[in-house]
C-alpha positions, 0 to 999 in steps of 0.5 A: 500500500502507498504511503499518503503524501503529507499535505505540509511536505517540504515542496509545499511549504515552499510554494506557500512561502513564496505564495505569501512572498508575493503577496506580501509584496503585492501589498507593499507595492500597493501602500506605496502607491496609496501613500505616494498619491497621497502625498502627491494630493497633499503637495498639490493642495498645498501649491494650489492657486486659485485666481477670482476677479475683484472690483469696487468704487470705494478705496477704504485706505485711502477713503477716496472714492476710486473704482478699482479692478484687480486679479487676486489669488485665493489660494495658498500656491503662486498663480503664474497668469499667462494669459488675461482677456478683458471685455465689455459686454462680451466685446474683447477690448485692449484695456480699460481706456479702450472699454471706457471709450465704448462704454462711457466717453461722449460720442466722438471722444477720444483719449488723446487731443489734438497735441497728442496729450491725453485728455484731462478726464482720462488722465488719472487711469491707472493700470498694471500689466497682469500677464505675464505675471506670478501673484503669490497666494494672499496677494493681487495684481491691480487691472485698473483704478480711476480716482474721482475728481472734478474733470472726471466725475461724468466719466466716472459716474458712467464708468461705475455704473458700467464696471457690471459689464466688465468681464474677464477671462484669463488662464494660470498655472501653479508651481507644478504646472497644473494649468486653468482656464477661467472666466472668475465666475465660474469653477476654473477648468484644468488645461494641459498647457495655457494658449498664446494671448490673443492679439486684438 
């Protein structure tokens, strides 16, 4: 009669080990991955930038009346805006005098007299260059500002009531080089690259 093979022989006890050696394996391929992911969300929400547009009429430094447009960065990561497109009622403009033009100068207007000096009203613009620029996470970068005075006042008035109408659209990366696109209404898009800027 046959011996019985014994179930824990030295053939099987090999196989099991390596069997566990695998799977031992498996799972500390597997908690490396988890904890790498992890790691990789926790230094992107740590870089993460998020830009929205902020606009007034009333400088509360200063308590001046001023209207006022700027970018600000929301989130806790440096915003590299690449590209910035402001609008009056959904038409592309250049800047803020070129919207000011179309929205709020008397007909026939225009920003430069006859000596190529600009006029009066339009002389207290002020404006930035947002693009190409890094804004830290707290900080802001000014679109325009137009302090009241007595040569401005009609202009101002209209351009108050007009800054509704200005939008904007712009896209931005973080320090990783996740890119956005955005309108500053709405939730910003993931993009794999920022466009060119537009030429008007």
């Amino acid at each position: 009669m046959a011996r019985e093979r014994k179930w824990l022989d030295k053939e099987n006890v090999n196989l099991m080990v390596a069997i566990c050696a695998v799977l031992i394996s498996a799972a500390s391929f597997y908690a490396t991955y988890v904890q790498s992911d992890a790691a990789e969300r926790q230094v992107k929400a740590e870089t993460w930038p998020y830009l929205q547009i902020d606009n007034g009429n009333y400088d509360l430094d200063t308590q001046e009346h001023k209207l006022y447009m700027r970018v600000e960065n929301a989130g806790v990561g440096p915003a590299h805006l690449k590209q910035f497109q402001l609008y009056y009622k959904n038409q592309p403009v250049r800047n803020i005098l070129r919207a000011a033009l179309l929205c709020c100068a008397d007909e026939g207007d225009t920003v430069l007299d006859e000596s190529g000096q600009v006029r009066e009203k339009f002389n207290n613009f002020i404006t930035g260059d947002v693009v190409p620029r890094i804004i830290p996470a707290g900080e802001h970068k000014l679109v325009f500002s137009l302090m009241q005075t007595e040569a401005n006042r009609d202009l101002w008035s209209r351009l108050d009531r007009a800054r509704f109408d200005l939008t904007a659209t712009g896209c931005y990366c973080s320090l990783l080089d996740d890119c956005f696109e955005t309108d500053f209404e709405a939730e910003p898009v993931p993009v794999k690259a920022c466009r060119r800027e537009p030429d008007l």
